[in-house]
Backbone bond lengths (Angstrom), bond angles and torsions (degrees), N, CA, C in turn:
res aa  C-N    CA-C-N  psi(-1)  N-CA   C-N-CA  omega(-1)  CA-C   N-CA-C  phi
1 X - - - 1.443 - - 1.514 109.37 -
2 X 1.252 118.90 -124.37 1.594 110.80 -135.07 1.892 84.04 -177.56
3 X 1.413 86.72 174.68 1.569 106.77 156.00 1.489 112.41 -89.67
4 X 1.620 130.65 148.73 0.764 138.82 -170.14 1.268 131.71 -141.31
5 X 1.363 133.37 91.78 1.443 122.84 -159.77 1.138 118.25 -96.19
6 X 1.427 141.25 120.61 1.396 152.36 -165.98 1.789 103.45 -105.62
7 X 1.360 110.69 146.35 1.178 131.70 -167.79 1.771 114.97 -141.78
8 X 1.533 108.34 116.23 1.356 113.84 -165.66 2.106 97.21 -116.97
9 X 1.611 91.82 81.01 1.726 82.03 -176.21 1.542 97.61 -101.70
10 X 1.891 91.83 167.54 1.490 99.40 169.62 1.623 111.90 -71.90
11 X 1.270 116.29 -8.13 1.802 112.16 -159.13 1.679 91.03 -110.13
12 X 1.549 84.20 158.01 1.667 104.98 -175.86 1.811 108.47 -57.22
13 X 1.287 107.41 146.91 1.772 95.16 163.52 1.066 130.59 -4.72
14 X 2.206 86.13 -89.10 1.314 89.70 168.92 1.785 135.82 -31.30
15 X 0.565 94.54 -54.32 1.946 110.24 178.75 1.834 117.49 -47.05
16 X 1.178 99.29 -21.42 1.323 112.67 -153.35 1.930 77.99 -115.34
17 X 1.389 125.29 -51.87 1.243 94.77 -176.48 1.856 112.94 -82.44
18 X 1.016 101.51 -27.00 1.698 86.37 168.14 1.668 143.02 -44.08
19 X 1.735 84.56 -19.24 1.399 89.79 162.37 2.141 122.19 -110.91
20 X 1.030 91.50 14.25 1.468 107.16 167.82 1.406 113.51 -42.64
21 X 1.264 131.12 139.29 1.363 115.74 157.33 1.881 116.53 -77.61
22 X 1.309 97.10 173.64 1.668 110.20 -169.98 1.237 107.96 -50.06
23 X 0.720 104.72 88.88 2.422 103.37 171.46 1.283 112.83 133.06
24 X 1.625 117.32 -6.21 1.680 109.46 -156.43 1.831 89.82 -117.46
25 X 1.172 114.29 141.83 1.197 135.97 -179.11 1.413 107.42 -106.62
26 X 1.400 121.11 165.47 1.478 157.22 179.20 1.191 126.56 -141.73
27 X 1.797 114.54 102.62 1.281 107.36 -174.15 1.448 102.49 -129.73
28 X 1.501 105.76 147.82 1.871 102.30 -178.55 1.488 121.43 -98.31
29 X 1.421 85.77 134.55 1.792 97.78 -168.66 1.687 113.33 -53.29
30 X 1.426 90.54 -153.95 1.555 105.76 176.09 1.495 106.94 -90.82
31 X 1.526 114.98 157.79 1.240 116.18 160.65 1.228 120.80 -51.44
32 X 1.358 149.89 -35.36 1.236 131.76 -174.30 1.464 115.15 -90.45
33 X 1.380 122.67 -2.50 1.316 118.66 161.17 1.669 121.27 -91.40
34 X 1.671 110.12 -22.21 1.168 108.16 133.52 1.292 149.01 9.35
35 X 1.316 88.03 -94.05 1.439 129.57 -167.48 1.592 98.09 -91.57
36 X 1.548 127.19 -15.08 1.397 102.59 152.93 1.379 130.48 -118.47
37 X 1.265 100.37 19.57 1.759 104.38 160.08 1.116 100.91 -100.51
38 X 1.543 129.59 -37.38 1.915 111.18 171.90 1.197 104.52 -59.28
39 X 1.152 142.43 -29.45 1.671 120.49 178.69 1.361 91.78 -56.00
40 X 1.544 145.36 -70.22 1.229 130.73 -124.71 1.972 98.15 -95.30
41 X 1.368 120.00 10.09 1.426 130.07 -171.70 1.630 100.91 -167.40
42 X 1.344 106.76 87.89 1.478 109.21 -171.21 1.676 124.35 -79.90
43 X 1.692 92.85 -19.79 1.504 96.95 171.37 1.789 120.19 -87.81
44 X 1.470 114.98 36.00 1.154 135.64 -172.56 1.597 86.47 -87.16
45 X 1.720 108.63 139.88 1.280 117.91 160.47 1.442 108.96 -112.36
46 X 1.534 117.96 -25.54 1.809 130.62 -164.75 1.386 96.60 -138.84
47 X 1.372 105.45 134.17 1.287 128.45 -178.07 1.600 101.43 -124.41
48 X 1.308 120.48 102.28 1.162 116.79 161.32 1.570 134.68 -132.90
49 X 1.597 127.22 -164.15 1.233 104.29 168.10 1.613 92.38 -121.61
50 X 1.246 106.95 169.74 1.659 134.29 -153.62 2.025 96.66 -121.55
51 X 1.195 99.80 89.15 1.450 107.19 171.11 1.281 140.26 -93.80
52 X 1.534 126.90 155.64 1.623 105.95 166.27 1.206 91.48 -135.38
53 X 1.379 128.26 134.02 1.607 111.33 -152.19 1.940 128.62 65.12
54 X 1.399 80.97 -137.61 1.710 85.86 165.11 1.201 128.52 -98.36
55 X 1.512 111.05 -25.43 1.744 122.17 -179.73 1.512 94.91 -122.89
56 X 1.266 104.26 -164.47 1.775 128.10 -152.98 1.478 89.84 -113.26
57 X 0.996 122.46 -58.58 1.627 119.54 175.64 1.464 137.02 23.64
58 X 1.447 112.80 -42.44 0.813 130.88 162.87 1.897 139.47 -85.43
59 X 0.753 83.43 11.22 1.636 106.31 -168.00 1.976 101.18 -123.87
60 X 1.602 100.89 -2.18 1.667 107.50 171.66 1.563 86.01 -111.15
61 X 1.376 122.37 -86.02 1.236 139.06 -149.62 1.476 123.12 -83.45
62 X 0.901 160.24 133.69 1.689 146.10 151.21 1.141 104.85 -49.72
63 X 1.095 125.14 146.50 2.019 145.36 146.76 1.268 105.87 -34.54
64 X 1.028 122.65 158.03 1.600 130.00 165.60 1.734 96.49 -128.35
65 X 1.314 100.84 137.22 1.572 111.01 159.27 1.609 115.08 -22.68
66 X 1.275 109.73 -81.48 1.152 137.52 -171.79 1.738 112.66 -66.29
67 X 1.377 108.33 98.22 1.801 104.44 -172.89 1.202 107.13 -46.08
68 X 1.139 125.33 -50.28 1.787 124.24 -149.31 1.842 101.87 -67.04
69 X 1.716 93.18 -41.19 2.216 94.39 168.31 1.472 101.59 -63.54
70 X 1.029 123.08 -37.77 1.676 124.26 -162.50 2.211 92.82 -76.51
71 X 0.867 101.91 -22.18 1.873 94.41 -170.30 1.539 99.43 -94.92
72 X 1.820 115.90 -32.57 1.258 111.61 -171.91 1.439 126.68 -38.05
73 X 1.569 121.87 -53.03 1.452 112.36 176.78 1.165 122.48 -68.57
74 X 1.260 115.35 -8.27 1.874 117.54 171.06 1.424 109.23 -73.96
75 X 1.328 112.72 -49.66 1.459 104.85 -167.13 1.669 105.73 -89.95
76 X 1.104 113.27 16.79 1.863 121.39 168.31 1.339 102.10 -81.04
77 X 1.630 103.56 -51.56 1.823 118.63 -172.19 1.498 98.49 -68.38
78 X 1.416 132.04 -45.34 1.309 129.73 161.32 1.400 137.38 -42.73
79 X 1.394 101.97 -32.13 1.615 126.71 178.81 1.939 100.65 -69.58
80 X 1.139 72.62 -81.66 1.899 88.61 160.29 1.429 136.84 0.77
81 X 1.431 90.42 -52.26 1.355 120.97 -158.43 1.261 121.54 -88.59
82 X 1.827 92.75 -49.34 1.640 118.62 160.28 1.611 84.48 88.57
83 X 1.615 107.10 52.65 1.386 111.87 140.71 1.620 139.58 -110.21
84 X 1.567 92.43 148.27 1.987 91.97 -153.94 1.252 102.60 -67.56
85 X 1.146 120.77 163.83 1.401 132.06 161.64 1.211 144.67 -22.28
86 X 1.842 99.48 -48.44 1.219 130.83 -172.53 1.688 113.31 -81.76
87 X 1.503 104.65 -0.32 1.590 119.93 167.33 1.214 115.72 -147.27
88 X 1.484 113.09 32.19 1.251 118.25 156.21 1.623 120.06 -109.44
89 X 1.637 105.53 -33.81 1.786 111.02 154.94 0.914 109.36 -24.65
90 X 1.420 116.30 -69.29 1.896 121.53 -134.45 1.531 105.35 -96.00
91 X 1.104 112.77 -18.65 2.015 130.34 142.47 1.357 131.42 -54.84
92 X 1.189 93.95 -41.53 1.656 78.35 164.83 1.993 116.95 -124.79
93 X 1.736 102.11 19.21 1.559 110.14 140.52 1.644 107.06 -71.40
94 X 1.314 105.40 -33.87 1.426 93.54 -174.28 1.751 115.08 -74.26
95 X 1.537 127.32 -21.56 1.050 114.88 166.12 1.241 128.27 -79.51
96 X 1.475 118.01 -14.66 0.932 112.41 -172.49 1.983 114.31 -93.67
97 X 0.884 100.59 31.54 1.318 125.36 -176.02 1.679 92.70 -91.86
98 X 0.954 153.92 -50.72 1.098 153.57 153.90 1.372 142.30 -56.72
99 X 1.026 108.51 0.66 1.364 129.44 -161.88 2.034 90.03 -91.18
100 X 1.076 113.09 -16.26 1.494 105.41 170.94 1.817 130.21 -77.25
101 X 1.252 96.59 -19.27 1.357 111.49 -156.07 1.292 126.68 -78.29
102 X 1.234 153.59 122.67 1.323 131.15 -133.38 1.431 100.88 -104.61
103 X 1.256 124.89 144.72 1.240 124.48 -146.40 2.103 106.14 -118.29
104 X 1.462 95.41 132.00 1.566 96.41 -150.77 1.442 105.66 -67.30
105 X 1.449 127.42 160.84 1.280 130.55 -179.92 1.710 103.81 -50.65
106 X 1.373 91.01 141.14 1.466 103.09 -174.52 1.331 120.44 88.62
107 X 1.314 124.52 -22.47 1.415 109.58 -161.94 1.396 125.39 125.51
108 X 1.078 143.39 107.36 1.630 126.65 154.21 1.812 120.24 -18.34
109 X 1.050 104.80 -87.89 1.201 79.67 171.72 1.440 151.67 -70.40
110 X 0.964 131.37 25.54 1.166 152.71 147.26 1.248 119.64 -69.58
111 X 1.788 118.43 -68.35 1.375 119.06 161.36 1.961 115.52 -54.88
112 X 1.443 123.22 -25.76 1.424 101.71 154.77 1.642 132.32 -60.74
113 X 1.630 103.63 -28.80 1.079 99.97 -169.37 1.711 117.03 -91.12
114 X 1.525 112.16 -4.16 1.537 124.67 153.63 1.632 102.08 -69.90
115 X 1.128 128.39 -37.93 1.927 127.34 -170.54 1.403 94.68 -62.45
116 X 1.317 123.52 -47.67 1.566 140.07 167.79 1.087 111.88 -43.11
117 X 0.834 111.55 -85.77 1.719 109.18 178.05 1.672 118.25 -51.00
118 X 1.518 135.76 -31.18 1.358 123.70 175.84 1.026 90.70 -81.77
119 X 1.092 131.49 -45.34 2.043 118.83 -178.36 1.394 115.63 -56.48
120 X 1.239 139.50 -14.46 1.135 124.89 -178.30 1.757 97.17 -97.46
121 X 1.670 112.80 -42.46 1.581 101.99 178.34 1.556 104.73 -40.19
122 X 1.505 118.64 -31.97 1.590 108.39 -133.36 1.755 82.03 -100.23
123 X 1.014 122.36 -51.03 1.527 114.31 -168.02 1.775 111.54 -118.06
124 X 1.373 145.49 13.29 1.165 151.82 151.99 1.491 91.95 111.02
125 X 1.639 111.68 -142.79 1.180 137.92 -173.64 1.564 108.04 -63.42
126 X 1.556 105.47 133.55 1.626 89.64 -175.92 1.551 76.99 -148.75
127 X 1.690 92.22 161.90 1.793 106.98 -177.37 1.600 121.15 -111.09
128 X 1.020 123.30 133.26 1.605 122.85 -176.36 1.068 111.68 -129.43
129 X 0.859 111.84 125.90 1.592 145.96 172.66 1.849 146.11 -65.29
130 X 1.085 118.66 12.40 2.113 113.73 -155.12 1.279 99.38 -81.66
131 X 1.613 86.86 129.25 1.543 119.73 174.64 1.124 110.42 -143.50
132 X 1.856 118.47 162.27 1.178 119.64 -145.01 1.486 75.21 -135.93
133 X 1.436 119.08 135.35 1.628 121.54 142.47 1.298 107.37 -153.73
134 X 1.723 102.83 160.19 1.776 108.31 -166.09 1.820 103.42 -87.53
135 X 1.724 108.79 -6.34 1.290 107.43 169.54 1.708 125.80 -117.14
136 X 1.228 132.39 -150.16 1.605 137.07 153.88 1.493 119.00 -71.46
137 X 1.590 109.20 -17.43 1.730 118.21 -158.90 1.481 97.22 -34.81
138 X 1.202 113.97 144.31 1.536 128.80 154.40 1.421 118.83 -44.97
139 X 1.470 110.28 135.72 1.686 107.60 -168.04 1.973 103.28 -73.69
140 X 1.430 112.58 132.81 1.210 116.76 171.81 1.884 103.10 -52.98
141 X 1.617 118.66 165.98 1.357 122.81 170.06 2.053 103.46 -72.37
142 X 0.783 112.29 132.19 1.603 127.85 173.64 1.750 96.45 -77.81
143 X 1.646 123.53 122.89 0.819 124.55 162.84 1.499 125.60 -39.98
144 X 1.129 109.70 -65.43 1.774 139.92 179.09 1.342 118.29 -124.59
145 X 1.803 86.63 138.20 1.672 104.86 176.64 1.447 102.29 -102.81
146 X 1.571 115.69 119.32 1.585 118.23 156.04 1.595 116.96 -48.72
147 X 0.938 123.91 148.97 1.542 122.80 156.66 1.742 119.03 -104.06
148 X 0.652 110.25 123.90 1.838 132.93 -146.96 1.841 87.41 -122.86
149 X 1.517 120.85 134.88 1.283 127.32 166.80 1.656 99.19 -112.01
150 X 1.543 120.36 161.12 0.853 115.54 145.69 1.563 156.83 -44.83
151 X 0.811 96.05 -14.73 1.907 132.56 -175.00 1.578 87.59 -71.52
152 X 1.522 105.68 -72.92 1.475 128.56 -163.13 1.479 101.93 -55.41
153 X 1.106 130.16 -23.48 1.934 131.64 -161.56 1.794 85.78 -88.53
154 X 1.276 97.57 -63.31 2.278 107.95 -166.59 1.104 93.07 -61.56
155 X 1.280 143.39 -20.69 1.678 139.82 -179.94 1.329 121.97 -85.74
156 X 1.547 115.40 -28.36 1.524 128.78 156.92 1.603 104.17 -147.77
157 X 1.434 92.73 104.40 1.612 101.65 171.84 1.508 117.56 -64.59
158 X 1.965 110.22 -38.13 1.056 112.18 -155.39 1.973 103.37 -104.36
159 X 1.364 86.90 22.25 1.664 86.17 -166.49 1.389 122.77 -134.03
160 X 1.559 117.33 -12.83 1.550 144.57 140.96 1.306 104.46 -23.93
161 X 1.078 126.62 -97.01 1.507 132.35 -167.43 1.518 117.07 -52.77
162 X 1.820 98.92 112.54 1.625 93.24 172.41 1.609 115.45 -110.15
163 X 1.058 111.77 157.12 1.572 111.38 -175.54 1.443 109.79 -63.37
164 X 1.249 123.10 132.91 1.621 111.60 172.29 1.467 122.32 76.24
165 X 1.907 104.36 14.34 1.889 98.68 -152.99 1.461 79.00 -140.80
166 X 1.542 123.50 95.44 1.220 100.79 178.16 1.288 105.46 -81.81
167 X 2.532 112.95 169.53 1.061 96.19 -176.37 1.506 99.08 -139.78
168 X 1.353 103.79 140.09 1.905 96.40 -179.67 1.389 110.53 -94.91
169 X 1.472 99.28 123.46 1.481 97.59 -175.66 1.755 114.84 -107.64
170 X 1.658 96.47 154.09 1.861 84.43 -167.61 1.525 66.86 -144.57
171 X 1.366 89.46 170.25 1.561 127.68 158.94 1.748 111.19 -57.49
């Protein structure tokens, strides 16, 4: 897999992708990941993940020209991990699914961290999620939720999001 950013808003899908920036998709998980990010954000109506392409990836890192620099830190975290081969292909076919997409002024993350900020004017406190796994497994429960302001997201676009740390962000 990939990086993966999960999204626990009060507003319908729809709602949540209308304010997407140009290229980035919203798709809703499984029930049991659901059901464990609404435990940790109960006024969640949509649980989804936050894509550019197929994974989130892009909304941590920039692209590199060169695929094999652009795959290197995946297959380090893969190495790492002591994942086989045979699900490390189809992981990083899956990132590279994105690697087409033209990438909005400023940056990915930057334009996430404007989606951040109109999403919280538009529907309050909302919870986010990035996690990394080399499969589909269901996300474990996250001990603790940071509390993250808006201020704090437009002040570091690229430095908000922690792996494994979800964060509820409000106004």
């Amino acid at each position: 897999m990939c990086y993966f950013l999960y999204i626990a808003s009060p507003l319908t899908l729809s709602e949540v992708r209308s304010m997407l920036p140009s290229g980035a998709a919203a798709d809703l998980t499984g029930f049991a990941d659901q059901q464990t990010l609404k435990r940790l954000h109960p006024d969640a109506q949509t649980v989804a993940r936050i894509l550019a392409g197929r994974c989130s990836c892009d909304f941590l890192r920039a692209r590199q020209v060169d695929a094999r620099e652009d795959e290197r830190h995946l297959r380090e975290r893969y190495r790492a991990l002591g994942v086989p081969r045979d699900i490390v292909i189809p992981a990083l076919e899956r990132h590279r699914r994105g690697a087409g997409l033209r990438t909005p002024a400023g940056g990915w993350p930057k334009a996430l961290a404007q989606f951040v900020a109109e999403h919280a004017r538009n529907a309050g406190p909302t919870l986010y999620h990035l996690h990394f796994s080399p499969t589909e497994a269901a996300l474990k429960s996250p001990k603790s939720v940071r509390n993250v302001t808006v201020k704090q997201v437009l002040a570091e676009p690229e430095a908000w999001l922690l792996e494994e740390s979800p964060a509820l962000v409000s106004r």
